[in-house]
C-alpha angles and dihedrals in degrees: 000000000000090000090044084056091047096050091048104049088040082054089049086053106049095055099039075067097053091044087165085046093051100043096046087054096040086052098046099047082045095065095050094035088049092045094054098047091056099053084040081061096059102042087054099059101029098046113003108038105077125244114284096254135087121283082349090183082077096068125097145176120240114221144200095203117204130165095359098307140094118245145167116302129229126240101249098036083062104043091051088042100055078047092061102041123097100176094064123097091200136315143206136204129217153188135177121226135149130247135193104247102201138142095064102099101263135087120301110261137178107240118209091232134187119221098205142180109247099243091053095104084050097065091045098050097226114122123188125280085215140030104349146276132277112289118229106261094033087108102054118100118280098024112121129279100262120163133180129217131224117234104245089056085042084057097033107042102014100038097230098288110154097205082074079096116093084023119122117219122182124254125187076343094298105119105234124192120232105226098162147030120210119229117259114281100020116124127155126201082023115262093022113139100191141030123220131185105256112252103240084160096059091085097242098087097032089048110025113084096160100048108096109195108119125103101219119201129183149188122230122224111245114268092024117122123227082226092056091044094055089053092047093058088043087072102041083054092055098045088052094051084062094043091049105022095162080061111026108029101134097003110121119192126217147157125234122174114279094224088060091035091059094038100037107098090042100044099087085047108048083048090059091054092052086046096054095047086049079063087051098052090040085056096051092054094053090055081046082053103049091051098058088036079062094039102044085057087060081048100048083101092051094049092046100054082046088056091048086056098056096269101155105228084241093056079050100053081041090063091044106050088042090062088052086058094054079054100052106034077057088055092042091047092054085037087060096054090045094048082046085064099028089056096052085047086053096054097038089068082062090192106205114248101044107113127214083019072152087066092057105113144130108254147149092291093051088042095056088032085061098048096043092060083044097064088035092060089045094067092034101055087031108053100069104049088041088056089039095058099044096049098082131116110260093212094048092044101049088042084057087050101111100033103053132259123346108243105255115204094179080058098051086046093057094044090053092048089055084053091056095049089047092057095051107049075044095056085048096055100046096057092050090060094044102058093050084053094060096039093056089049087051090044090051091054097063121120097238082196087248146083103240097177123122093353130141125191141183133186113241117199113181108208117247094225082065108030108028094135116069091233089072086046099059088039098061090044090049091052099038097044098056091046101052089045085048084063122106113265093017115122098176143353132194137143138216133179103256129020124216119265094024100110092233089135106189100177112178129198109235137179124211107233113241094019114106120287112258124192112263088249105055094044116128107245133220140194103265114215128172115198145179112254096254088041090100093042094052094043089047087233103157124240095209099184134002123016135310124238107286126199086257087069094093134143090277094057137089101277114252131183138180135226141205125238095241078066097040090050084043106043107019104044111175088000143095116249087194108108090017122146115226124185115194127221091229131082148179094252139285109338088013120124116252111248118243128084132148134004110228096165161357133244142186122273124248137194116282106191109332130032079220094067129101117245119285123213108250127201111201123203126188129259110221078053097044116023125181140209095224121050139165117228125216123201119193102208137190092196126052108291087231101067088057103064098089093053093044092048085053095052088050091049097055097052094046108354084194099066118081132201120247143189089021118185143100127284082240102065078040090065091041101053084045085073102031098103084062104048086048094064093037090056086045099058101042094046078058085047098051092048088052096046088055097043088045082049097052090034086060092039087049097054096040088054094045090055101044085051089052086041096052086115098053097048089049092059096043094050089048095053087052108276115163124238088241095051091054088045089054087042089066099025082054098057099039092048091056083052086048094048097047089058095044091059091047098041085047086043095056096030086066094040095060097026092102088078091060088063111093082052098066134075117207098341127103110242080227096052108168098206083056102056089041091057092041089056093045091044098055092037089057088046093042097041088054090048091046090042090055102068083035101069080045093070097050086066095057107117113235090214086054089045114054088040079063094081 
């Protein structure tokens, strides 16, 4: 211990005396060691931190499973399923859905709710801080109308006060009573803010076998693998699509755990970022490296009277690398508080499609993750230069002793090894950036099918307890729509159920009359949309042949629809949609016609969830045939959409003043936040290449000053002997640049090695895009050529007198 102290408080000393030295290390360890402990943030909580309920490895999604992918469930195909299972401890089905909270003395407001099964709380464990859960039977038709609230609304809406239980609010116009309040932080599905019982009485789960739209959880027994589950499930599947063949013909059923079903798409992804920050901190430590490499040759004398006096060489690399600890704990010290504010910046871009974005923090397992790098880079950026500085020869370096260091070409050697590393993980970096660059551009380009400028829009939801019958439903569009139209700066204004580039997905089953019958299960699907008849014109959605949807197109007259092209390329090839009968698999209810009729005309296609994806077939109703509760509302504007939601909230309040806005914004912050999963890891990687570009720059910079200040002697002759400026210049510029060249060809030669990963992140580019790599090379031999040329103008100014006195 008492060495140890003596290593460390020698090490103290000796950097409290290179105070530029230390600060410039300590930085520059800072920045990689920072970066990494922010995305290490977020890959802990998003991938590695389990799920926030108890023995979370037991849970499990339950699947229908068609064409090779896992989808949504229907109601009786769980519940038969859940029956039939023996493997499962219990399960719980679930959908998301909205409702209008009024009654209780605020402002009416639209609610994220859950419609769940009862025993889903069971299966996750979590009980309520406050009242109590469902009960069993509380979802079976006839039981009273309960609710519970999630903390956040309870604090929220309700201030905490814990007589809101036993209170009734009103939701959609039903009064509810509160009977819970969830803990702080659940949430599941994630952002819901209530909890309702699940309506198997309201005919669509009990009759419904085809419609897939429950999210269906389950706990497995103890001692059950998720892999015998799955098989399990394989065989009940299997036993339903003979039972139902018209449903269920070539649908399978399965299991898979919760915690990868909800990371799964993002995981490659998020572990290319933390890739690409580990290149960062590598290259950081080669800058580290190179600077003690510099200042243990001004040490060589040090280190060789040490050795005179009985110092062993490995106390010596002991001290040394004790003092690159001290280094590198300081940089991680600093790191920690950096990857502190870089975590919370992360998670305030909140990029749509990163799940448990909630779970980033930094906590004990970032903080030891942080200092463990720290100590890690310590002896890796410490243990060449510490062996470099003890390998001398003890004659040669006392001999030097008054007349500075001894030239080291082993050491030269190493330092322009380092460069070269440098240049290729920056390399590395750069073109990874870069091709997400160019992919983003390219993504931003796309054509989303609509006009998105100076438009505001709002979800409506009517309340079923109000406008049950059709008839209400029309009647509130046909007033609403005409006086917010009538405001001033408002060119048009229409509505349709879903808009584009909102991720409803509401795919239908359909058949094509006088075609031959095919099984439910095996019917082509399309994107359902019901719209007002202006709703194409405002949108600038083109009708490309036929007719649009006119105001004559009401409930008495013959049914129409319209189709995109997408669907007219994909279900009518080498034929004429125009005149085409479609049947929807999707009703009204028992003894309700089936929507659909005929296709008047086609449309242009539009955007469904990503501006990445290719075009989906749509189906469009229309409206005044087939009205809906729940509608989202489009307003042209010539002023900035902004500045019209106070009017508009006005005209919806004086047709119903219980019914609030919701989801309010512009389609143009839609098609932003669409991509904003890209751009996030687009920002991301060339912040990381920037950072590498300017620590390859100043790593260059670093070695070439240090040999023109070992080559002062040199220069002097030659310029004494009548060298030019400029030949001196080419001299320096010469060798770094073949440093430089050598890292260019591996970095190119790894970048395109590894460049397939990158893949599933870009969006019509090639991952081995030659313009990229071009304009990567060019790029860091720019960079590298000014800070080569630097120390080399230096050197022209040596004086030859000076320098040759210097020996």
């Amino acid at each position: 211990m008492d060495t140890l102290r003596q290593d460390l408080l020698y090490a103290l000393r000796r950097l409290r005396k290179a105070p530029g030295f230390t600060a410039v290390a300590v930085v520059t360890l800072a920045l990689g060691i920072g970066a990494n402990s922010a995305i290490f943030s977020v890959v802990n909580g998003v991938l590695l931190r389990p799920l926030p309920y108890p023995e979370s490895d037991r849970l499990v999604g339950m699947y229908h499973v068609s064409d090779g992918r896992r989808t949504t469930m229907s109601g009786p195909n769980f519940i038969d399923a859940v029956h039939a299972a023996t493997s499962l401890e219990s399960a719980a089905a679930v959908y998301s859905a909205s409702a209008t909270l009024t009654g209780d003395g605020g402002e009416p407001s639209q609610l994220d709710v859950a419609r769940v099964s009862a025993s889903l709380f069971t299966v996750l464990r979590v009980g309520p801080a406050l009242g109590r859960a469902f009960n069993a039977d509380e979802d079976t038709p006839g039981k009273a109308d309960v609710v519970v609230l999630s903390y956040a609304l309870w604090q929220g809406r309700f201030g905490g006060d814990p007589r809101v239980i036993g209170r009734r609010i009103q939701l959609d116009g039903v009064a509810c009573e509160v009977i819970g309040v969830m803990p702080p932080g659940f949430s599941y599905p994630s952002d819901r803010q209530a909890w309702l019982p699940i309506p198997y009485d309201n005919g669509f789960v009990s009759t419904q076998r085809a419609a897939w739209y429950l999210r269906a959880i389950a706990r497995l027994k103890p001692g059950v693998t998720a892999a015998q589950s799955a098989a399990e499930l394989e065989t009940i599947g299997r036993n339903l699509a003979r039972q139902y063949p018209d449903a269920n013909e070539g649908v399978g059923m399965t299991t898979f755990p919760l915690h990868e079903a909800m990371v799964g798409d993002i995981r490659q992804s998020v572990l290319i970022l933390l890739g690409a920050v580990g290149l960062v901190l590598l290259i950081a430590c080669a800058n580290v490296a190179n600077l003690l490499l510099a200042r243990s040759a001004a040490r060589e004398s040090e280190m060789a009277v040490r050795t005179a006096l009985g110092a062993r060489r490995g106390r010596l690399v002991r001290q040394l690398l004790t003092e690159s600890v001290i280094l590198s704990m300081a940089g991680g010290g600093l790191g920690l508080l950096l990857g502190v504010w870089g975590a919370a910046f992360l998670v305030s871009l909140k990029p749509q499609g990163i799940p448990r974005l909630d779970a980033v923090a930094v906590d004990t397992t970032v903080i030891l993750f942080t200092f463990g790098i720290a100590v890690v880079t310590g002896l890796l950026f410490g243990a060449v230069p510490a062996f470099q500085a003890t390998r001398g020869g003890l004659s040669a370096s006392l001999k030097a002793g008054g007349r500075g260091a001894v030239t080291n070409r082993g050491g030269a050697r190493v330092r322009g090894v380092l460069v070269v590393v440098e240049m290729a993980l920056a390399v590395m970096l750069l073109a990874g950036a870069g091709l997400l660059m160019r992919s983003f551009v390219r993504l931003q380009s796309v054509n989303p099918g609509f006009d998105a400028t100076r438009t505001l829009s709002f979800e409506l939801s009517l309340p079923r307890a109000r406008y049950a019958e059709q008839p209400a439903q029309v009647a509130f569009f046909d007033q609403l729509l005409p006086r917010l139209r009538a405001l001033p700066g408002v060119r048009a204004s229409e509505a349709v159920t879903m808009l584009p580039l909102t991720a409803s997905n509401f795919n239908i089953s359909f058949e094509i009359v006088g075609r031959p019958p095919v099984p439910l299960a095996l019917q082509p699907s399309m994107e359902v949309r019901v719209a007002t008849p202006g709703y194409f014109g405002a949108m600038a959605i083109p009708i490309t042949r036929g007719r649009g949807f006119t105001d004559g197109d009401t409930a008495g007259q013959p049914p129409v629809v319209l189709v995109s092209e997408a669907a007219a390329r994909t279900f009518f090839p080498g034929e004429d949609p125009i005149g085409k009968t479609i049947k929807l698999g999707w009703g009204r209810g028992p003894g309700r016609p089936r929507a659909g009729g005929q296709v008047v005309g086609i449309v242009g296609d539009v955007k469904v969830e990503r501006l990445s994806d290719p075009d989906e077939p749509h189906v469009y109703l229309p409206y005044r045939q087939w009205p809906d509760r729940s509608m989202s509302v489009v307003v042209k504007t010539t002023t900035p959409p902004a500045s019209l939601v106070a009017a508009v909230r006005q005209e919806v309040y004086a047709i119903d003043p219980n019914l609030p806005l919701a989801s309010v914004g512009s389609l143009e912050q839609i098609v932003s936040e669409s991509i904003s999963q890209q751009r996030f890891y687009m920002l991301l990687l060339t912040a990381f290449a920037s950072v590498a570009l300017v620590l390859a720059a100043v790593g260059i910079f670093g070695v070439l000053s240090y040999a023109v200040s070992q080559r002062t002697r040199e220069i002097g002759i030659r310029m004494a002997l009548g060298a030019h400026g400029r030949s001196v210049i080419r001299l320096i510029v010469r060798d770094a640049m073949v440093l430089v060249g050598c890292g260019v060809a591996a970095g190119l030669s790894l970048s395109l090695l590894l460049s397939r990963a990158m893949t599933t992140m870009l969006f019509a580019i090639a991952p081995r895009d030659p313009a990229t790599y071009a304009t990567v090379s060019v790029t860091l031999a720019v960079v590298a050529l000014f800070a080569s040329w630097l120390p080399a103008r230096r050197a022209t100014r040596v004086d030859p007198i000076v320098a040759l006195r210097a020996d």
